[in-house]
LUMPATOR-674058 format. One line per 8 residues: number of its first residue (from 1); their letters; for each residue x negated, y, z of C-alpha. Coordinates in steps of 0.02 Angstrom, whole numbers. Layout:
BEGIN
NUM	A	X:Y:Z | ... $
END
This chain:
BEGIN
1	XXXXXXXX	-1638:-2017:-1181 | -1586:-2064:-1000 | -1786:-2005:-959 | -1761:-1861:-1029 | -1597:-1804:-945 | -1660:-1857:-785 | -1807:-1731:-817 | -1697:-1592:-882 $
9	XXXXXXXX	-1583:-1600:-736 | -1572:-1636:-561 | -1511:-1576:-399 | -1600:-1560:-227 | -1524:-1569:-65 | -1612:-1471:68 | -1543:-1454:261 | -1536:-1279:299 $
17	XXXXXXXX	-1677:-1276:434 | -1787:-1349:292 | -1996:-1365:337 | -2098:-1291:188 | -2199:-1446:107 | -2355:-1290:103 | -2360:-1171:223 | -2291:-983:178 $
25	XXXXXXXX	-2424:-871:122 | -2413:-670:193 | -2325:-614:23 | -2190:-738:35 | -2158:-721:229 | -2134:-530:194 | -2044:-553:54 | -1913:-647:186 $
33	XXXXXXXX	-1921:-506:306 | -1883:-370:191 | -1743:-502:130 | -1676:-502:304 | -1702:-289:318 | -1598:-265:164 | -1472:-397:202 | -1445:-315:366 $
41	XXXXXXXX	-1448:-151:301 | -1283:-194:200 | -1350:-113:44 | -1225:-132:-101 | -1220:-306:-194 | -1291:-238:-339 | -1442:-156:-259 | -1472:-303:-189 $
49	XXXXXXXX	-1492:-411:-320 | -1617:-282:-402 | -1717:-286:-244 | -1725:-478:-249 | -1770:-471:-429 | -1905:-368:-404 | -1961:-422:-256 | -1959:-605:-286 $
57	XXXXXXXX	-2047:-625:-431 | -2236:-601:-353 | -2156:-778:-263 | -2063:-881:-364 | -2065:-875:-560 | -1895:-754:-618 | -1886:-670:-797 | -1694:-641:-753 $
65	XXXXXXXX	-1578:-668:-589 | -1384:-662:-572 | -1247:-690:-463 | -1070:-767:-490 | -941:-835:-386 | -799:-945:-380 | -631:-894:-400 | -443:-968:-454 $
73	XXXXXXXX	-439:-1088:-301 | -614:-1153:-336 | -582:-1212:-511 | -681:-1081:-603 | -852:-965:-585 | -858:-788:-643 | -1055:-698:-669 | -1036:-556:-572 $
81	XXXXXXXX	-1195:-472:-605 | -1374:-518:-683 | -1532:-408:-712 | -1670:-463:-844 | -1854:-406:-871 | -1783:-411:-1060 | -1639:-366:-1185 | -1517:-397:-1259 $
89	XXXXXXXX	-1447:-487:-1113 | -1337:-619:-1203 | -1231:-686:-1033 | -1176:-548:-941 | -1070:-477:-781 | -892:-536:-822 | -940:-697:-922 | -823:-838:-833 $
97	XXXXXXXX	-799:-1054:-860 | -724:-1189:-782 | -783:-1301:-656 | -711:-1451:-687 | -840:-1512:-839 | -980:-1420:-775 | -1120:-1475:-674 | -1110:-1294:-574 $
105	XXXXXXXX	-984:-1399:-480 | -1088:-1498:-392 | -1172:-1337:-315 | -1004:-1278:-239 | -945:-1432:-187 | -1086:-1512:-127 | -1219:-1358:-82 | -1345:-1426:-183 $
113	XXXXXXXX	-1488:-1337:-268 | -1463:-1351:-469 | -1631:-1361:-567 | -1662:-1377:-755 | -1826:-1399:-820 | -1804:-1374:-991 | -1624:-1294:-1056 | -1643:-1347:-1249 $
121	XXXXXXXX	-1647:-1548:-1180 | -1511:-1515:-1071 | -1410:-1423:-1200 | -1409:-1590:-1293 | -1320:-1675:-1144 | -1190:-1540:-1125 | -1175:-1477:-1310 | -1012:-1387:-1235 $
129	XXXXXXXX	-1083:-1292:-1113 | -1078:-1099:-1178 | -1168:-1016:-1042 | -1327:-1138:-1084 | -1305:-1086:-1296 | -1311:-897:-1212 | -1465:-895:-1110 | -1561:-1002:-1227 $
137	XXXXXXXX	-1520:-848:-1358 | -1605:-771:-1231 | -1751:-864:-1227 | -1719:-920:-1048 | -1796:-1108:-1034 | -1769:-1156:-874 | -1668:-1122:-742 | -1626:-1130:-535 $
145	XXXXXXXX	-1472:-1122:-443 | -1432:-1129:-267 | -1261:-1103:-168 | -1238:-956:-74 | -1134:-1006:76 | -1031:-915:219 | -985:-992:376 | -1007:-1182:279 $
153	XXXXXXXX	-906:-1120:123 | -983:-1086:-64 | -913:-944:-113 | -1037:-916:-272 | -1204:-937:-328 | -1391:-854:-349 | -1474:-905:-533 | -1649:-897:-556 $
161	XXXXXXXX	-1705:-901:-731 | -1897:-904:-819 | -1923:-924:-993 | -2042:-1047:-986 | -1988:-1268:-969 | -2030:-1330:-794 | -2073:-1168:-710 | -2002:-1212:-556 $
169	XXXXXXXX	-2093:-1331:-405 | -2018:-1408:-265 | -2080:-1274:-157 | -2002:-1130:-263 | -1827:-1236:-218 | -1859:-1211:-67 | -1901:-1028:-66 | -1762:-990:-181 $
177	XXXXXXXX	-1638:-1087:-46 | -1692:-1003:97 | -1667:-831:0 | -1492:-883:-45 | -1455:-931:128 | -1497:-750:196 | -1402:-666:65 | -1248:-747:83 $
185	XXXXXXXX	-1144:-657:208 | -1187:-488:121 | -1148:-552:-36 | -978:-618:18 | -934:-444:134 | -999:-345:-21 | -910:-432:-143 | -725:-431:-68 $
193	XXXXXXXX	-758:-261:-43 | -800:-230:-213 | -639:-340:-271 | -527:-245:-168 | -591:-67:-225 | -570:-142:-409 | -378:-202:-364 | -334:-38:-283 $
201	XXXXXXXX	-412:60:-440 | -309:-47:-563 | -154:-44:-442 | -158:140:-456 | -184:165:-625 | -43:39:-663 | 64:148:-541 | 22:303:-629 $
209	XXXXXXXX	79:235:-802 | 225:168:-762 | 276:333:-651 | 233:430:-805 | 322:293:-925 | 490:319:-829 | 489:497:-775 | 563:575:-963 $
217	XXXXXXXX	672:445:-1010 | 745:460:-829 | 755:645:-845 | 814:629:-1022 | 956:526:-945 | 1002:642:-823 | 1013:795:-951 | 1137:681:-1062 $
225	XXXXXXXX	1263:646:-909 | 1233:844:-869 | 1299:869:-1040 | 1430:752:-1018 | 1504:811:-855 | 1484:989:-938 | 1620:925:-1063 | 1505:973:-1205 $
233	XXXXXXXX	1554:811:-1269 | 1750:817:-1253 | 1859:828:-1105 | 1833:678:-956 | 1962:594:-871 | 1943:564:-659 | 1869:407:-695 | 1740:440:-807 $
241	XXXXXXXX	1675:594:-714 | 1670:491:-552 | 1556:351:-680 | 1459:499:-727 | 1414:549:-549 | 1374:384:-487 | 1252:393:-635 | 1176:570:-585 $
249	XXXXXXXX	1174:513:-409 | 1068:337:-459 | 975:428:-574 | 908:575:-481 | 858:440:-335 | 750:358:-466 | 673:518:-541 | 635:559:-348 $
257	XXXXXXXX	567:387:-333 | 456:417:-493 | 394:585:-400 | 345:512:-255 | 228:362:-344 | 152:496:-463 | 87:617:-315 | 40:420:-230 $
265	XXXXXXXX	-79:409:-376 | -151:565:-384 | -179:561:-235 | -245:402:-213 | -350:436:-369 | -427:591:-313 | -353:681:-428 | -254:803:-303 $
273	XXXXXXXX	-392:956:-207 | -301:1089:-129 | -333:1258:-220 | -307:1352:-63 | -257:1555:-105 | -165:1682:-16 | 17:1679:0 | 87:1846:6 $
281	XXXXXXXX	276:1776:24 | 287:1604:107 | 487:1607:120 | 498:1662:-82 | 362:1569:-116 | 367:1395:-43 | 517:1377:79 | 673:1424:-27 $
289	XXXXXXXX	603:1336:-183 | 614:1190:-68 | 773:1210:5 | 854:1235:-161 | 787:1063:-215 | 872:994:-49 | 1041:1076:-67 | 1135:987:-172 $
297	XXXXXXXX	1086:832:-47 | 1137:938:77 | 1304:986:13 | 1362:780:-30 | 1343:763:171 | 1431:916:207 | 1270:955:322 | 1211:1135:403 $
305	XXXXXXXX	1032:1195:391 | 980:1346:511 | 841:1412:454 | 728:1512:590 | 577:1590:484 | 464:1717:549 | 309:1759:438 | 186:1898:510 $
313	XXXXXXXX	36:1864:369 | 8:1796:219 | -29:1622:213 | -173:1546:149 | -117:1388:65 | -96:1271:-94 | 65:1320:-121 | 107:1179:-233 $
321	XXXXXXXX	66:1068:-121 | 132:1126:41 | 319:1128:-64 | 276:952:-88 | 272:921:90 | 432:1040:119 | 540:949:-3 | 468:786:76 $
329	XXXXXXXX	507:836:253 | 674:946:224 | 741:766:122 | 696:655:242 | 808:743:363 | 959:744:237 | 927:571:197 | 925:509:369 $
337	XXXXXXXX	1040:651:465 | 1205:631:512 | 1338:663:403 | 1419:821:433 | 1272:862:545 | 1130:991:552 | 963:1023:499 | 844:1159:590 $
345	XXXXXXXX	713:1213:476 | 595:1326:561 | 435:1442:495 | 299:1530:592 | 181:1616:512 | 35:1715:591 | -155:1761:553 | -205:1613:649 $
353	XXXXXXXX	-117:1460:621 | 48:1428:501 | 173:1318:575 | 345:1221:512 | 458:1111:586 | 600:1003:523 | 727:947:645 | 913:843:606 $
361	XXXXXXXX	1021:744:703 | 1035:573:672 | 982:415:725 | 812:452:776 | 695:307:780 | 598:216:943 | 439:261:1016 | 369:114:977 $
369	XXXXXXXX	395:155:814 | 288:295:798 | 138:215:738 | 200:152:586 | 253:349:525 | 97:429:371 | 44:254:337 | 53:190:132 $
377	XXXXXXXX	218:93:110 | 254:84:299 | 444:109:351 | 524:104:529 | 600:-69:555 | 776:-35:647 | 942:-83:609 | 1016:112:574 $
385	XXXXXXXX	868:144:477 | 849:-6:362 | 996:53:304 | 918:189:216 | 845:184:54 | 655:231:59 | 476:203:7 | 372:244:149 $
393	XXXXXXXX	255:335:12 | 322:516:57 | 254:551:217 | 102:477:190 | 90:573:38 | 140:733:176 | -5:671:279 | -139:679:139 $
401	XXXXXXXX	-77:867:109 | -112:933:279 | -268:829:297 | -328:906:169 | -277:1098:245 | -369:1038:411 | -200:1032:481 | -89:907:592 $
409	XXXXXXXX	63:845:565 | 166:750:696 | 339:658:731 | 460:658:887 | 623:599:919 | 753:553:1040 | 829:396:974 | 988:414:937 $
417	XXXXXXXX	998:588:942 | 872:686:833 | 699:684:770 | 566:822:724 | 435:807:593 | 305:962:620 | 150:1022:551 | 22:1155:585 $
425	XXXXXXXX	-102:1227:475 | -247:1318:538 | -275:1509:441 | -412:1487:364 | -366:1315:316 | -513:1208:386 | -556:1114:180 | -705:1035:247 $
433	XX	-636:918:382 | -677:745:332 $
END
C-alpha cells in the first residue's frame, strides 16, 4: 500500500527559472508566446482559460482544465471556473472545501506542483475527499496542479486533468508550471475584478429590496399619524400632537432616505435611461412640482425662496428625472440653510442650453472640500456640517442625471456665507456622451 500511494501521489518542487530536462519543440515555445500575448492582452479570466485549454492540449495531455482560488484567510479553495472536452461536468465553478485535510494545501503553502497518477488509488487514501469522488464520475484519472502565484503569494490554482492513469511526465510538470507562472498576475487582476463586480451587483440588489421592503410600511405609517393628527381618530391633546409630529417628522426623513437608495439602485443597476422629450412648460412641469415637495421643509425653518425663472423654449428633457435632481438640489439647501434664511432658486431656459441654480445661506463648506461633492456615499467632513443628517447618495444620484443629459453640474461657496449648486443642460441634450 505505501508503493502504491507513493505512485498515486507526489509533489514536485521546481525553482521558477526551471531548465527543461528536453529541449522545447516550435509548438510548445509558441504555445508560451501566445500565453504571454494573451496574458498581456488582459483578456477576461474566463477567455483565458478557454484559450489555454485549447491551446495546450497539442502540448501537454488535458481532457479538462480549471481554476480555483483560495479564500476565508487561506483556509479554504473555491473552483472558479473549469472547461471539459466532455459532459456532464460533475465538479463545477462554485464547488468549494477546506484546506486543512486536503493535500491542495501543500500547493498554497508550499508552491509545489500536485500530481496524481491514478485518482481511483488515491481515492483509497483520502476516501473523504469529494472533489476526487466528482471527477472520477467524470472519468478524469489523473490529474496536475500547480500554484499560481503573485508577487510570492498563492492566491489559487491551475488543474490539469486527462482521463487516462499516469498521463503526465516530468516534462509536462514543467510545462504546465511555467504556464501557471505566466498566468498568474492576470488571473489575480481578473479575478478581484470579477469579485468586486459580483459584490457591487449583490450590494445593489440587496439595496434595492430592502428600499422597496421599507418604502410602504413607512408610507403606510405616515398616512396613520396623518389620520391621527386629522383627529379622525378622536380629539388630541398638546402632547400627543407634538408625539405625532415628531413621528411625521422621523418618518418622512426615512421615506426620503428610502427614495434616495431606490434611485442609487436603479441607477447603479442600469435601470434608469433618460427618455428625453420636449417640455412645453418647465416651471408647471418640473420646477413647482419640486418646490411643493420642499415647502413644508421650508416652512419648519421659517426660510424665503426667490424664485427668478425665465423660460424662452421648451425644454428638451426627462422630466422625471430632472425633478429628481430639483427636489435633490432645492432640499439640500433647506437642509443645510440657515434658519430663517433664504433660498434663490433660479431658471433659464433658452433654445440652446437650459440652466438652474440653487443658492442658500448657510454655512457653506471649504474649498478643499470640493472634491468630495457627486461622489457615492461621500459627505463634507466639517464641524457645522457633520451636524447634518445626510447620505452623500443624493448628489451623486444629481450627477448621474445630468451626465446622462450631456450636461454639467457644479458647486461654489463662500464658507460661511452661502453656497450654489448649478447645472446646465445643453438643448439638444448631448445622450451620447460617454
Amino acid at each position: 500500500m505505501p508503493d502504491q500511494r507513493q505512485a498515486a501521489l507526489r509533489y514536485i518542487d521546481l525553482p521558477p527559472d526551471v531548465v527543461f530536462a528536453e529541449p522545447l519543440t516550435a509548438t510548445e515555445k509558441s504555445v508560451l508566446d501566445q500565453v504571454n500575448q494573451k496574458v498581456a492582452a488582459a483578456e477576461s479570466l474566463k477567455d483565458l482559460v478557454r484559450f489555454l485549454f485549447s491551446a495546450t492540449r497539442s502540448v501537454c495531455p488535458c481532457d479538462r482544465m480549471g481554476i480555483a482560488f483560495v479564500e476565508e484567510d487561506r483556509r479554504r479553495i473555491r473552483s472558479y471556473f473549469n472547461i471539459a472536452d466532455y459532459t456532464p461536468v460533475a465538479l463545477d465553478g462554485g464547488y468549494a472545501e477546506n484546506l486543512q485535510h486536503s493535500s491542495l494545501r501543500e500547493v498554497i503553502e508550499r508552491g509545489s506542483t500536485r500530481i496524481i497518477s491514478r485518482l481511483d488509488a488515491y481515492l483509497q487514501e483520502h476516501p473523504d475527499s469529494a472533489s476526487t469522488k466528482l471527477i472520477l464520475r467524470e472519468g478524469v484519472r489523473s490529474n496536475m496542479t500547480s500554484p499560481l502565484s503573485v508577487e510570492g503569494r498563492n492566491v489559487g490554482v491551475l488543474f490539469r486533468s486527462a482521463r487516462s492513469a499516469d498521463a503526465f511526465t516530468d516534462h509536462d510538470v514543467a510545462m504546465h508550471q511555467r504556464i501557471a507562472e505566466r498566468l498568474g498576475q492576470a488571473v489575480d487582476k481578473a479575478y478581484r475584478i470579477e469579485q468586486l463586480q459580483a459584490a457591487n451587483h449583490a450590494y445593489l440588489e440587496m439595496l434595492s429590496f430592502v428600499s422597496h421592503e421599507l418604502k410602504s410600511p413607512v408610507a403606510s405609517m405616515l398616512t396613520d399619524v396623518s389620520l391621527l393628527q386629522g383627529g379622525y381618530l378622536g380629539e388630541l391633546n398638546a402632547k400627543q400632537a407634538e408625539k405625532l409630529r415628531r413621528m411625521t417628522t422621523k418618518g418622512e426623513y426615512l421615506l426620503g432616505l428610502v427614495g434616495e437608495y431606490l434611485d442609487l439602485a436603479r441607477m447603479e443597476g442600469g435601470q434608469v435611461r433618460a427618455d428625453i422629450a420636449a417640455v412645453a412648460d418647465f416651471s408647471v412641469q418640473v420646477v413647482e412640482p419640486s418646490v411643493e415637495i420642499v415647502q413644508p421643509q421650508l416652512e419648519a425653518k421659517s426660510m424665503t425662496l426667490d424664485r427668478e425663472i425665465v423660460i424662452d423654449a421648451p425644454v428638451l428633457c426627462d422630466q422625471g428625472l430632472l425633478r429628481i435632481v430639483m427636489v435633490n438640489l432645492l432640499g439640500n439647501a433647506v437642509k443645510y440653510g440657515r434658519p430663517e434664511g433664504r433660498v434663490e432658486l433660479r431658471v433659464k431656459a433658452g433654445p440652446e442650453q437650459l440652466e438652474v441654480a440653487v443658492w442658500n445661506e448657510g454655512p457653506g463648506f471649504p474649498a478643499s472640500q470640493r472634491s468630495r461633492l457627486f461622489r457615492r456615499f461621500s459627505r463634507l467632513d466639517t464641524p457645522e456640517l457633520r451636524k447634518r443628517k445626510g447620505t452623500g447618495v443624493g448628489l451623486y444620484t444629481c450627477w448621474n442625471i445630468i451626465e446622462m443629459h450631456g450636461g454639467r453640474i457644479t458647486a461654489s461657496s463662500q464658507e460661511g456665507e452661502w453656497a450654489e449648486f448649478a447645472f446646465t443642460i445643453p438643448q439638444p441634450p448631448a445622450t451620447d456622451r460617454g
